[in-house]
KOLLOLO-776968 format. One record per residue: residue in one letter; y, z, x of N, C-alpha, C in turn. Coordinates in nm, 4 decimals. Layout:
BEGIN
gugu|nc2|nc3|nc1|cac2|cac3|cac1|cc2|cc3|cc1
a|Y|Z|X|Y|Z|X|Y|Z|X $
...
This chain:
BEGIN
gugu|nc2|nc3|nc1|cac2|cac3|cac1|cc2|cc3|cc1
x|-4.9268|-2.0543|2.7400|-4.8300|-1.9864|2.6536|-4.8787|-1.9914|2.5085 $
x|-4.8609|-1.8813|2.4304|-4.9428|-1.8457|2.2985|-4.8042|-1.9228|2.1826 $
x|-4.8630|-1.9539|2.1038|-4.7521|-2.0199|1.9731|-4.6744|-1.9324|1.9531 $
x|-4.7001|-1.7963|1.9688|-4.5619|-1.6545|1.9832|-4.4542|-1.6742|2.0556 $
x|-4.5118|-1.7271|2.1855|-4.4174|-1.7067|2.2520|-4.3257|-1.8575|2.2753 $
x|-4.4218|-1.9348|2.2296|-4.3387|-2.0594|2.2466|-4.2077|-2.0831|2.1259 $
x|-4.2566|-1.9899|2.0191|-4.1402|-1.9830|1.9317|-4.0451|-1.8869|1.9875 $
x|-4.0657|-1.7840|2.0644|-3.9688|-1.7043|2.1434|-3.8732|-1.7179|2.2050 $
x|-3.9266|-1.8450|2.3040|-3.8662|-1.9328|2.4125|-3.8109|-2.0396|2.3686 $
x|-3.8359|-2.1057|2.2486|-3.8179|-2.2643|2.1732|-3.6735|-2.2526|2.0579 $
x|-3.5753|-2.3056|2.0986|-3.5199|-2.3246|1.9889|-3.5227|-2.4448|1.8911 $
x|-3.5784|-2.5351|1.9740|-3.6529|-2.6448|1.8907|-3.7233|-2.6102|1.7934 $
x|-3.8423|-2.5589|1.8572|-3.9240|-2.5317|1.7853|-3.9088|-2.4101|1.6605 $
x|-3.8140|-2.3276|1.6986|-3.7676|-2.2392|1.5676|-3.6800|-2.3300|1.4782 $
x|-3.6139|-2.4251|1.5380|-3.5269|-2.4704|1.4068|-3.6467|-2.5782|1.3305 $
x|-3.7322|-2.6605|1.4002|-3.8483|-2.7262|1.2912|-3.9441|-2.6501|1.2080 $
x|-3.9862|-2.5113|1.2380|-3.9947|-2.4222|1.1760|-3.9135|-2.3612|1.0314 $
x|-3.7826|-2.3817|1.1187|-3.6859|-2.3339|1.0352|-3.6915|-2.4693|0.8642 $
x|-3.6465|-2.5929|0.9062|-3.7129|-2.6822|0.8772|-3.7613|-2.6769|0.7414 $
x|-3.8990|-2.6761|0.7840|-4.0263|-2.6341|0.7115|-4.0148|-2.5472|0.6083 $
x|-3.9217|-2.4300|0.6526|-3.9681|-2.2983|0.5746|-3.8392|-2.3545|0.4817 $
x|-3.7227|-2.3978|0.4985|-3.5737|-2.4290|0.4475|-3.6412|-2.4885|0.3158 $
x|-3.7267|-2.6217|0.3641|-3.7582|-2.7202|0.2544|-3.8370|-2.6537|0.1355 $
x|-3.9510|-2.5366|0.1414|-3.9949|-2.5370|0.0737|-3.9036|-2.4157|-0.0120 $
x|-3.8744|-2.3236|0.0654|-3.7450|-2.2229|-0.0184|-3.6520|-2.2805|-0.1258 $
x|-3.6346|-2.4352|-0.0519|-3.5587|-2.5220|-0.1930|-3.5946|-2.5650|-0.2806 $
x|-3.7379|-2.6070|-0.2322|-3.7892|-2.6473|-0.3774|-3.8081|-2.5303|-0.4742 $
x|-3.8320|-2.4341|-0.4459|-3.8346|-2.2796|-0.5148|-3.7449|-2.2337|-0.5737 $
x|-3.6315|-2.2365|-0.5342|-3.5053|-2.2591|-0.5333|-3.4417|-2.3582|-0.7094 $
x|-3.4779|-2.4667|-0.6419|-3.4678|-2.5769|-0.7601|-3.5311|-2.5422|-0.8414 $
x|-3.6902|-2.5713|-0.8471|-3.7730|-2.4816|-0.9713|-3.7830|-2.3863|-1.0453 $
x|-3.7057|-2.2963|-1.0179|-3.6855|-2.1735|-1.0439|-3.5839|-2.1503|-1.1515 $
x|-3.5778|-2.0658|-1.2519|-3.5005|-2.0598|-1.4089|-3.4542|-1.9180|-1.3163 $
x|-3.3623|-1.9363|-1.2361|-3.2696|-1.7970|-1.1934|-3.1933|-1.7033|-1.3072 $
x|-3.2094|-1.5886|-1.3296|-3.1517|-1.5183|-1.3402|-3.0501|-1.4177|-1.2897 $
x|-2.9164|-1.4161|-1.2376|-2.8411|-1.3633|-1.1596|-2.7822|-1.2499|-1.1832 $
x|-2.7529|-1.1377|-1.1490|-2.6952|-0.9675|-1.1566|-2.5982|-0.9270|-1.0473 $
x|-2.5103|-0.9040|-1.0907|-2.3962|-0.8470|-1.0423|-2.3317|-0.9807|-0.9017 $
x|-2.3171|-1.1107|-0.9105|-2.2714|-1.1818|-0.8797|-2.1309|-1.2012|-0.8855 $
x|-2.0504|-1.1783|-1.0120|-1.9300|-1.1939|-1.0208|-1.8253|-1.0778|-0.9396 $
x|-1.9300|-0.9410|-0.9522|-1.8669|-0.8371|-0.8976|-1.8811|-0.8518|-0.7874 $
x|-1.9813|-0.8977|-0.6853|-1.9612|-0.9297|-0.5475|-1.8477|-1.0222|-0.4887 $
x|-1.8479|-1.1213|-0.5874|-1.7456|-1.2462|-0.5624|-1.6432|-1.1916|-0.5578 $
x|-1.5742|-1.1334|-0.6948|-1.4681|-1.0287|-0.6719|-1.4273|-0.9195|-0.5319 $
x|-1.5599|-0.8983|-0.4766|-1.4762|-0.7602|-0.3554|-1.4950|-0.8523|-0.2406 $
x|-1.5144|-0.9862|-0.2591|-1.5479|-1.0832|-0.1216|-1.4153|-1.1504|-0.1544 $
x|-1.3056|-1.1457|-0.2570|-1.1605|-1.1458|-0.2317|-1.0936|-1.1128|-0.1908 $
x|-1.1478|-1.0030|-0.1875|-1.0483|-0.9099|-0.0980|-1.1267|-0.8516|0.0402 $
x|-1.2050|-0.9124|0.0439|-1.2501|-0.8856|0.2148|-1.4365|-0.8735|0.2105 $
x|-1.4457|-0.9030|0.3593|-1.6542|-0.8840|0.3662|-1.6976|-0.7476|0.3370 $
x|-1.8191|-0.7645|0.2883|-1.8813|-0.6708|0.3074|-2.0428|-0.6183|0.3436 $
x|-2.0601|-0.4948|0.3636|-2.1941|-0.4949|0.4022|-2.2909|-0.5419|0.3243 $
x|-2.3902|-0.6633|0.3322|-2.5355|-0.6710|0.2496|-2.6721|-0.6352|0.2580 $
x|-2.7399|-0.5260|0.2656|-2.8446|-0.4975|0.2802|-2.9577|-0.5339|0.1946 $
x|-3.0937|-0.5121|0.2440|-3.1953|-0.6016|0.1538|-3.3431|-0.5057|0.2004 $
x|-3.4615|-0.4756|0.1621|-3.5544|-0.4409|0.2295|-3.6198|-0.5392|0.2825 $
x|-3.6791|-0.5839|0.3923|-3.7253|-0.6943|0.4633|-3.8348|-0.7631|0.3818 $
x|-3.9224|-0.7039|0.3235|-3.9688|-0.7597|0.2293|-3.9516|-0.8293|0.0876 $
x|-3.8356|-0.8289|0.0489|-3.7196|-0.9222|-0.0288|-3.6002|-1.0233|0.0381 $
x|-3.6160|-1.0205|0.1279|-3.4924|-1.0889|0.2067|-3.5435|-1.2375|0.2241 $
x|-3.6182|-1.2860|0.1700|-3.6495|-1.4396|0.2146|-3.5686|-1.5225|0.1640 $
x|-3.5463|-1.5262|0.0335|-3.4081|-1.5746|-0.0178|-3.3236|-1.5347|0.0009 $
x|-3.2851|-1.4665|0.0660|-3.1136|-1.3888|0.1400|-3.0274|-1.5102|0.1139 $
x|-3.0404|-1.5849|0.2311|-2.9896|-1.6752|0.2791|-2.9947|-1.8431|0.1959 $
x|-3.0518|-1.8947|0.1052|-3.0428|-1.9319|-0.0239|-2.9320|-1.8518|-0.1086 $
x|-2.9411|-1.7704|-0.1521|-2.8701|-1.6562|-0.2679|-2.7586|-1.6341|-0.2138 $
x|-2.6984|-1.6351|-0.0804|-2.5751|-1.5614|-0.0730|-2.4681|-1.6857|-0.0885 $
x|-2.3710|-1.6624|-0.1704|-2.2263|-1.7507|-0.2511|-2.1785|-1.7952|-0.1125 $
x|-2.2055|-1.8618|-0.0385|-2.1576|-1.8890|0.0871|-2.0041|-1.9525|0.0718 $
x|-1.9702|-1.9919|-0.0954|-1.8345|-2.0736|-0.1011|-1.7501|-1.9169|-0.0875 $
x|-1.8145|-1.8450|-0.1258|-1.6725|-1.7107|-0.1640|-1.6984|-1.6477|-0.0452 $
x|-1.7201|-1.6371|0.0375|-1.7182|-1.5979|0.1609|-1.8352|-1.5909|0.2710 $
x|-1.7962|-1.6329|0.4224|-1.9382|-1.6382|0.5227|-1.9825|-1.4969|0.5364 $
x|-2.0995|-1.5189|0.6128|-2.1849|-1.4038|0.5679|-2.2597|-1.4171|0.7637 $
x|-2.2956|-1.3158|0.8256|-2.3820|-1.3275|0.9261|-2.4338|-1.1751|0.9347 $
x|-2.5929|-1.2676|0.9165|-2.6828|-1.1822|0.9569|-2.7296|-1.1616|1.0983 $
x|-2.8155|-1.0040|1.0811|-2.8868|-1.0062|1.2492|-2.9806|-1.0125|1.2319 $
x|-3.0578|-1.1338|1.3339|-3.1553|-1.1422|1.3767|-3.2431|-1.1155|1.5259 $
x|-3.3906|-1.0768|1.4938|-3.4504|-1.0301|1.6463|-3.4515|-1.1217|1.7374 $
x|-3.5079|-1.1497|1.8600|-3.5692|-1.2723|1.9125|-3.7290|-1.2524|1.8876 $
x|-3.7905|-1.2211|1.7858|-3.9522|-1.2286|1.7640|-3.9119|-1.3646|1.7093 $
x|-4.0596|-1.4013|1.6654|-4.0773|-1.5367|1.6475|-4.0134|-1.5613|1.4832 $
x|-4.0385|-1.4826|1.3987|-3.9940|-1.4604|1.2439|-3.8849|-1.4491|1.2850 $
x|-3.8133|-1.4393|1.3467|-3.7046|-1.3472|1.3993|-3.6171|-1.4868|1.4198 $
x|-3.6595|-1.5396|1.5152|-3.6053|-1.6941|1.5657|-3.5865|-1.8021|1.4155 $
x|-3.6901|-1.8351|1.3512|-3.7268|-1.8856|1.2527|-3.5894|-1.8687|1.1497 $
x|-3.6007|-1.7299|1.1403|-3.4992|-1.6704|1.0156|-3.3218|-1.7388|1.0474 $
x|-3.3372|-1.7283|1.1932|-3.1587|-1.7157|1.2761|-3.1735|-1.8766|1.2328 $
x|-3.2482|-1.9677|1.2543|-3.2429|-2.1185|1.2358|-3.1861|-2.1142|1.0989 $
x|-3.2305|-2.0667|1.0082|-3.2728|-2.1453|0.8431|-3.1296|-2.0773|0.8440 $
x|-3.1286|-1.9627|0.8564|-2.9663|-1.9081|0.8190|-2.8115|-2.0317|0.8806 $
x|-2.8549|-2.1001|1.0178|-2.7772|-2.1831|1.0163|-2.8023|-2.2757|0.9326 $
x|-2.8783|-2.3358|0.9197|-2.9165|-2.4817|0.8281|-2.8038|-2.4269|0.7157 $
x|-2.8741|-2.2606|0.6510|-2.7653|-2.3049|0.4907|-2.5856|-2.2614|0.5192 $
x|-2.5440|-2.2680|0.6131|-2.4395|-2.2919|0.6631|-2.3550|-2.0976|0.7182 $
x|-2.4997|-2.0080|0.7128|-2.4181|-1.8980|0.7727|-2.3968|-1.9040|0.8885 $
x|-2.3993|-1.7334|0.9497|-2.3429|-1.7753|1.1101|-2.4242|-1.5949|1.1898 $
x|-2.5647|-1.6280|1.1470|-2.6578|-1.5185|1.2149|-2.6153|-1.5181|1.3903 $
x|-2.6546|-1.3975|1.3730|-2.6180|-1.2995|1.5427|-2.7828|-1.2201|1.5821 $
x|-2.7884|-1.3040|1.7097|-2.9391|-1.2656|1.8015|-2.9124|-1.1061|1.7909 $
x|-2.9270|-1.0100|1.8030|-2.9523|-0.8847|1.8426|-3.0712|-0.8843|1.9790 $
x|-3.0200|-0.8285|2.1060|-3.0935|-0.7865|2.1958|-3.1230|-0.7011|2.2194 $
x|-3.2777|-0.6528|2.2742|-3.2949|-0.4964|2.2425|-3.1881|-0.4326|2.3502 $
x|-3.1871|-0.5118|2.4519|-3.0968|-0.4684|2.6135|-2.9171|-0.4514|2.5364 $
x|-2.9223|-0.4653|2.4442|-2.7765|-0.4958|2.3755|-2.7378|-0.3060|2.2750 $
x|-2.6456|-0.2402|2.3674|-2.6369|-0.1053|2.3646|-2.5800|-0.1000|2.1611 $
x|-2.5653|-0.0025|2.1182|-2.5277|0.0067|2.0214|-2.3529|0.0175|2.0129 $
x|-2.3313|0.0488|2.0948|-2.1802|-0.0096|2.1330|-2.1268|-0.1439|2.1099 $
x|-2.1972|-0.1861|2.2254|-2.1715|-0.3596|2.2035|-2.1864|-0.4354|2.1157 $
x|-2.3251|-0.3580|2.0233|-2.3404|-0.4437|1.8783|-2.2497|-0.4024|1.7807 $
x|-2.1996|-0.2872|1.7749|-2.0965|-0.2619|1.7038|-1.9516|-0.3552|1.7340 $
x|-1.9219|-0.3598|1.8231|-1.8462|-0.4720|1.8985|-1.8278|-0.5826|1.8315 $
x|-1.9682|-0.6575|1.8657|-1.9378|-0.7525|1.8340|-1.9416|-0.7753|1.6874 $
x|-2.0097|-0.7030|1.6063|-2.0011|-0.6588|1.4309|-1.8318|-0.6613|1.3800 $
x|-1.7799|-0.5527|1.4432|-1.6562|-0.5595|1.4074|-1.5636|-0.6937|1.4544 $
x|-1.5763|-0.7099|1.5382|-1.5424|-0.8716|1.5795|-1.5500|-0.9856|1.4644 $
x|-1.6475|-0.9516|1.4069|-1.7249|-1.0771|1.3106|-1.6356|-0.9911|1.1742 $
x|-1.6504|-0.9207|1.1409|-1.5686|-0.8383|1.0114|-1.4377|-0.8547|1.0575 $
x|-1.3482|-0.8142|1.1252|-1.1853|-0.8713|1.1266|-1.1467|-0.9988|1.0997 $
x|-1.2517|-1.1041|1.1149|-1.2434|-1.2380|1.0647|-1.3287|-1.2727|0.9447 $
x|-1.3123|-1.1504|0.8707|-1.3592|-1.1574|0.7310|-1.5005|-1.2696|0.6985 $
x|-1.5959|-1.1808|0.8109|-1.7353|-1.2517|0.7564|-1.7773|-1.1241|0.7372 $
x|-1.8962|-1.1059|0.6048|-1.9866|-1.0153|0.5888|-2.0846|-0.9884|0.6833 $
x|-2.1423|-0.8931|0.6937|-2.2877|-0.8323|0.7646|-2.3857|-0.8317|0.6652 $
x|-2.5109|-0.9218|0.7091|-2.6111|-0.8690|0.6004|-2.7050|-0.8262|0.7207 $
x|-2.7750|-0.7517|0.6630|-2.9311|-0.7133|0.7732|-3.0164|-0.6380|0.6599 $
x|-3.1539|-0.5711|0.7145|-3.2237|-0.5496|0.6790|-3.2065|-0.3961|0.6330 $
x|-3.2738|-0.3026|0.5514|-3.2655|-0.2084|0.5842|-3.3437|-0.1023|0.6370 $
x|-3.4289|-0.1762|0.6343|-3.5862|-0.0905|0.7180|-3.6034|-0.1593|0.8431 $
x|-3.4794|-0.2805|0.9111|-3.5156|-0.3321|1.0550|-3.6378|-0.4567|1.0368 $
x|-3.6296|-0.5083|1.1538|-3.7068|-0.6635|1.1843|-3.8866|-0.5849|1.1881 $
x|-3.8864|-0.4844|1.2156|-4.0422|-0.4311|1.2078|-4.0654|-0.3054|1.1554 $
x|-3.9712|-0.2519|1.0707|-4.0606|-0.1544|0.9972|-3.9919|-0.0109|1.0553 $
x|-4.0956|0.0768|0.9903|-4.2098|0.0922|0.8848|-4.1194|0.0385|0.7682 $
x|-4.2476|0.0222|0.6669|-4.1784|-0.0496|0.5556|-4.0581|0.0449|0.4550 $
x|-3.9685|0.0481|0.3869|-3.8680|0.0693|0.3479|-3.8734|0.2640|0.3823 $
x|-3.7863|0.2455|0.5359|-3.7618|0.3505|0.5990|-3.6078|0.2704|0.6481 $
x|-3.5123|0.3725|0.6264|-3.3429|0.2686|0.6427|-3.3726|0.3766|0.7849 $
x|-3.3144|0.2512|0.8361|-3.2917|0.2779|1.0295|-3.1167|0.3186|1.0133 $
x|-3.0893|0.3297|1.1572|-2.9955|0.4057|1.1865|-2.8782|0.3215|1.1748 $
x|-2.9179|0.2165|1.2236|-2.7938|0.0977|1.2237|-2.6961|0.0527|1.0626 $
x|-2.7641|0.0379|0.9982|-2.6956|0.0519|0.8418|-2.6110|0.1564|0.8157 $
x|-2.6368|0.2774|0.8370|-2.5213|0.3360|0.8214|-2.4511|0.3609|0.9212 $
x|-2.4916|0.3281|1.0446|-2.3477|0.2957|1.1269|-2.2663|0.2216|1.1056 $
x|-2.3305|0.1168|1.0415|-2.2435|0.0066|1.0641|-2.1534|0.0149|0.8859 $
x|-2.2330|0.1008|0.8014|-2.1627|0.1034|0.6919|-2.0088|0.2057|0.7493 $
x|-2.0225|0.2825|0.8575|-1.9139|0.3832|0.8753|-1.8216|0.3365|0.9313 $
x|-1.8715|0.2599|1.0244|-1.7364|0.1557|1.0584|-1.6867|0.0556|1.0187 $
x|-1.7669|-0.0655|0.9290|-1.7179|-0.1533|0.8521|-1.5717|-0.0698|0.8185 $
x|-1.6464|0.0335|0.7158|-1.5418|0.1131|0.5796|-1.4884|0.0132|0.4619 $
x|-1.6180|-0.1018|0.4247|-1.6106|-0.2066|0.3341|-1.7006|-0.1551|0.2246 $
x|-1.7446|-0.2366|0.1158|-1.8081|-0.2182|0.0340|-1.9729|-0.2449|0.0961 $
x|-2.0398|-0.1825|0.0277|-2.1813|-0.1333|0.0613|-2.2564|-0.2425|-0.0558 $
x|-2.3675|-0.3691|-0.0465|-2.4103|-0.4335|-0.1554|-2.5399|-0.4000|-0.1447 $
x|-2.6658|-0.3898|-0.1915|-2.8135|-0.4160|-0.2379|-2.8489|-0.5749|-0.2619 $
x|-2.9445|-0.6128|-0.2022|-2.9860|-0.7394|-0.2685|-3.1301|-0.7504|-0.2521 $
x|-3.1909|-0.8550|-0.3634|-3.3454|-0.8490|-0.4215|-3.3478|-0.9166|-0.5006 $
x|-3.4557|-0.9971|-0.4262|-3.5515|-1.1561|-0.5582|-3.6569|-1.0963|-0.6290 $
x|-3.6554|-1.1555|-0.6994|-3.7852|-1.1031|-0.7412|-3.8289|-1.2696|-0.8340 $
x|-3.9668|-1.2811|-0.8375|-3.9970|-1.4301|-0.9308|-4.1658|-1.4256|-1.0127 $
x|-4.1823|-1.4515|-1.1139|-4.2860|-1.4200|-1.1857|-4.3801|-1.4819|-1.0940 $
x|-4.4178|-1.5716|-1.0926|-4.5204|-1.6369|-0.9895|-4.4757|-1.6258|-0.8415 $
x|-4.5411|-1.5697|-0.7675|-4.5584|-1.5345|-0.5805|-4.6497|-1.4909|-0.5546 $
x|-4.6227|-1.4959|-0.3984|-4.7856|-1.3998|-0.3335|-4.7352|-1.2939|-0.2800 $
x|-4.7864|-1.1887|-0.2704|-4.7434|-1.0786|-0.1731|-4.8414|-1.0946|-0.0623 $
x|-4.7444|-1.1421|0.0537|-4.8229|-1.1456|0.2299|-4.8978|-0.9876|0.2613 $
x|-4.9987|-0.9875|0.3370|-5.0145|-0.8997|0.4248|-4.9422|-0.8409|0.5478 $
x|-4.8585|-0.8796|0.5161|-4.7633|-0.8389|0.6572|-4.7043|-0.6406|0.6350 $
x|-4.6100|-0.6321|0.7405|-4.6011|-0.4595|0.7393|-4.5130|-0.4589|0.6546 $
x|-4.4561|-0.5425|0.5815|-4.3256|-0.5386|0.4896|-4.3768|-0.5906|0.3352 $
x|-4.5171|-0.5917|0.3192|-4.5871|-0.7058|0.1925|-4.4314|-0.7772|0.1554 $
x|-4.4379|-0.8583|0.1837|-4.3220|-0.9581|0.1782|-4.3595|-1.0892|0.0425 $
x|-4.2498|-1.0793|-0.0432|-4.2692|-1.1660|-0.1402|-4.2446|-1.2979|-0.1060 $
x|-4.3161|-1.3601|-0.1306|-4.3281|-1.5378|-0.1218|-4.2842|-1.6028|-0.2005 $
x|-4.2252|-1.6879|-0.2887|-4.2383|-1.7091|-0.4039|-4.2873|-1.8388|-0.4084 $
x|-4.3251|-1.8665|-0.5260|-4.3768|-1.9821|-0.5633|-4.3162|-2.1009|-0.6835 $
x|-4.3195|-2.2176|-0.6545|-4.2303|-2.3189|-0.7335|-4.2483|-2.2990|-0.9131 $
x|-4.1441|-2.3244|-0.9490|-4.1606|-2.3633|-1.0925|-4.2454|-2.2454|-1.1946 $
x|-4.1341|-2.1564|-1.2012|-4.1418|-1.9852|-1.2147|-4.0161|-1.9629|-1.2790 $
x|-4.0097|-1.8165|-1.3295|-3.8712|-1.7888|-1.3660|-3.8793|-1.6797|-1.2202 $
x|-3.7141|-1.6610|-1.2324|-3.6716|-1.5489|-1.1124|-3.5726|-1.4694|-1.1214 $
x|-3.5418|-1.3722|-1.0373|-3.4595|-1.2755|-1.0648|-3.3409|-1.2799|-0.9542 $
x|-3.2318|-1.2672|-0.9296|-3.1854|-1.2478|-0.8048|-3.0126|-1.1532|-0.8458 $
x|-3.0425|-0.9939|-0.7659|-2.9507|-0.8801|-0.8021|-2.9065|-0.8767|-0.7011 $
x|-2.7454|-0.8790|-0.6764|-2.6666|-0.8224|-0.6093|-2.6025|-0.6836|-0.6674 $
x|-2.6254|-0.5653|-0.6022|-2.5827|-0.4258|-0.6512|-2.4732|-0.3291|-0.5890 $
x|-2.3728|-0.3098|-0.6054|-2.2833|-0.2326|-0.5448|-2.3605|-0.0744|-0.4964 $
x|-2.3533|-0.0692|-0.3619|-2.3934|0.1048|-0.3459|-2.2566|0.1473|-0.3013 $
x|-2.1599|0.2027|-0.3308|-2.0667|0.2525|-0.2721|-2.1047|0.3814|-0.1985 $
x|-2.0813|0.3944|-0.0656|-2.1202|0.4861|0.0215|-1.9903|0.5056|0.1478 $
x|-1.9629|0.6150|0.1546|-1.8855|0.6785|0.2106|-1.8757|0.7730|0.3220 $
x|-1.8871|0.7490|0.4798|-1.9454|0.8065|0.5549|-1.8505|0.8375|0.6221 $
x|-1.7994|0.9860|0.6826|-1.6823|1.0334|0.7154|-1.7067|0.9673|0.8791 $
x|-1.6105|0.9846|0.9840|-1.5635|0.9303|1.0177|-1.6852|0.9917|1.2021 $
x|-1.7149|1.1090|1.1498|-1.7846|1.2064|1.2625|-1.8760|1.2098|1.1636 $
x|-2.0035|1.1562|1.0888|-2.1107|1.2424|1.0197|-2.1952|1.3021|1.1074 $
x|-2.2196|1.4627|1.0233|-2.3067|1.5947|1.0600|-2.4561|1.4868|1.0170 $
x|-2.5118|1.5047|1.0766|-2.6504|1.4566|1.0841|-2.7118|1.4956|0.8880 $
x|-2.6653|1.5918|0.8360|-2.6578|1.5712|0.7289|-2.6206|1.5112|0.6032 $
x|-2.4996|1.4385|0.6591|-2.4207|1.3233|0.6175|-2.5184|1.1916|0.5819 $
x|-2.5938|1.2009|0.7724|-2.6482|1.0767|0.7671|-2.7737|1.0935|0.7037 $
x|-2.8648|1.1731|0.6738|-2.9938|1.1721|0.6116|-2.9522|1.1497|0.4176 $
x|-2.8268|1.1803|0.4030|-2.7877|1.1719|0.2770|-2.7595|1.0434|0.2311 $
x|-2.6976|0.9926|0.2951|-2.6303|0.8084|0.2992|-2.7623|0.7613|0.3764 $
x|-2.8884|0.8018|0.4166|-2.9957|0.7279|0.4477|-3.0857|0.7574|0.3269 $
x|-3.0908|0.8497|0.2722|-3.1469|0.8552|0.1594|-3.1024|0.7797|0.0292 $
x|-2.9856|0.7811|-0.0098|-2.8952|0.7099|-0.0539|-2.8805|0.5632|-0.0988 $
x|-2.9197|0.5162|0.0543|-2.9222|0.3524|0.0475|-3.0826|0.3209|0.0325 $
x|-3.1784|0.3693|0.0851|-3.3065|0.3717|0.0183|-3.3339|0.3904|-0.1456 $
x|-3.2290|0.4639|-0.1897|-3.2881|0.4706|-0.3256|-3.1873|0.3720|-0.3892 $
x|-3.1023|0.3034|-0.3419|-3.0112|0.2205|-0.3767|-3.0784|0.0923|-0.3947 $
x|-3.1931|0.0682|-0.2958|-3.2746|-0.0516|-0.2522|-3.3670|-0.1134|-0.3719 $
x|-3.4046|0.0605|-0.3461|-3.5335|0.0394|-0.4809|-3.5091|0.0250|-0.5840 $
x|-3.3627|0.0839|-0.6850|-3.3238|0.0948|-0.7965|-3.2857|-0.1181|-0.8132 $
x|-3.2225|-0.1790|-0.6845|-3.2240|-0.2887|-0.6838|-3.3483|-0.3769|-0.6946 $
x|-3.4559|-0.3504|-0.6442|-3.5176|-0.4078|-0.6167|-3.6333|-0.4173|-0.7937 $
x|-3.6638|-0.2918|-0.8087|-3.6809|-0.2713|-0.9571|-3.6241|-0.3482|-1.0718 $
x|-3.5106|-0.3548|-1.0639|-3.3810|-0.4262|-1.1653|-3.4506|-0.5549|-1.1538 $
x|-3.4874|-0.6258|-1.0220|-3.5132|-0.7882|-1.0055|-3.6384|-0.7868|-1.0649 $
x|-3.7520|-0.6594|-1.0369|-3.8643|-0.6536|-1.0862|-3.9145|-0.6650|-1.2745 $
x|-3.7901|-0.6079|-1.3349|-3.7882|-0.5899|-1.4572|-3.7428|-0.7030|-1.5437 $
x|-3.6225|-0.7958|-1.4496|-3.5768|-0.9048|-1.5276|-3.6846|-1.0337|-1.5593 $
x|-3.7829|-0.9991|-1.4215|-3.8833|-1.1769|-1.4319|-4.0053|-1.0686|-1.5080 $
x|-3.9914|-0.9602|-1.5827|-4.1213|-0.9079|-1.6333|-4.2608|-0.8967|-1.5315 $
């Protein structure tokens, strides 16, 4: 069995993973001269109920660090790939409450159980380009799930003067200790009728893509 798959099969082994990756995110975390954006306004609409958090996968490493877990829980979806496993661990460690996604798991049922998790006033965060890509292309599920929430729509994005950008399909930011940093939460308000004409949806998919980037930029501009 290949180290892929033993993290596939291992929940041990994803949560010492998890672990690993938790500890050093904190020290990053700690080291780090944060700069924060639009925090209070999130806190505010997490008074009055969850809402959707989206991120491009290649900013999402601090998700789960960054999200106000006192003003309200938050659960993300995660794949069963091995990053995938890894991510669902660390998200428990900082006290959220991530949901496996199966590919065998119809879009019905995930809606299901989504709304399930939103009537008991936890947020949805996920990705918006998905667990593999292509890189910032918003999949279908975000704005489904923005049409049925019918909650507020957020952006989120780190950004930190010192990191590496991985080779991976998402160049995924790393960051590195004892740095300044950026971290934007952004309102997209988006509004998706109740039946969208396939035109609807390329509009609110276009929409939240440029919502991403305008976020993701903002984090880019604050650490210079």
């Amino acid at each position: 069995m290949t180290f892929r798959q033993r993290i596939e099969h291992s929940k041990v082994l994803a949560w010492l993973l998890a672990s690993l990756a938790g500890a050093y995110l904190t020290l990053c975390q700690r080291t780090t001269r944060w700069d924060y954006r639009g925090l209070d306004t999130l806190k505010a609409d997490l008074a009055d109920g969850p809402v959707l958090l989206l991120m491009w996968h290649g900013r999402s490493l601090m998700g789960p660090i960054h999200w106000p877990v006192t003003a309200g829980p938050l659960s993300s979806l995660y794949d069963a790939s091995p990053i995938g496993r890894v991510s669902g661990a660390l998200q428990r460690k900082r006290g959220l409450q991530p949901m496996e996604m199966s590919n065998k798991m119809s879009n019905l049922a995930a809606s299901r159980v989504i709304l399930k998790r939103v009537r008991e006033g936890v947020s949805i965060g996920m990705t918006g380009d998905g667990p593999l890509g292509p890189d910032r292309q918003v999949k279908d599920a975000p704005l489904e799930w923005a049409r049925v929430m019918k909650r507020p729509v957020y952006g989120y994005a780190f950004a930190t003067r010192r990191h590496k950008i991985l080779g991976s399909w998402d160049k995924m930011m790393l960051p590195l200790p004892f740095t300044r940093g950026a971290v934007v939460f952004a309102a997209m308000p988006l509004d998706l009728p109740r039946q969208p004409t396939p035109t609807d949806m390329e509009t609110a998919r276009q929409h939240i893509a440029n919502g991403l980037d305008r976020t993701e930029a903002l984090a880019d501009s604050v650490v210079g």
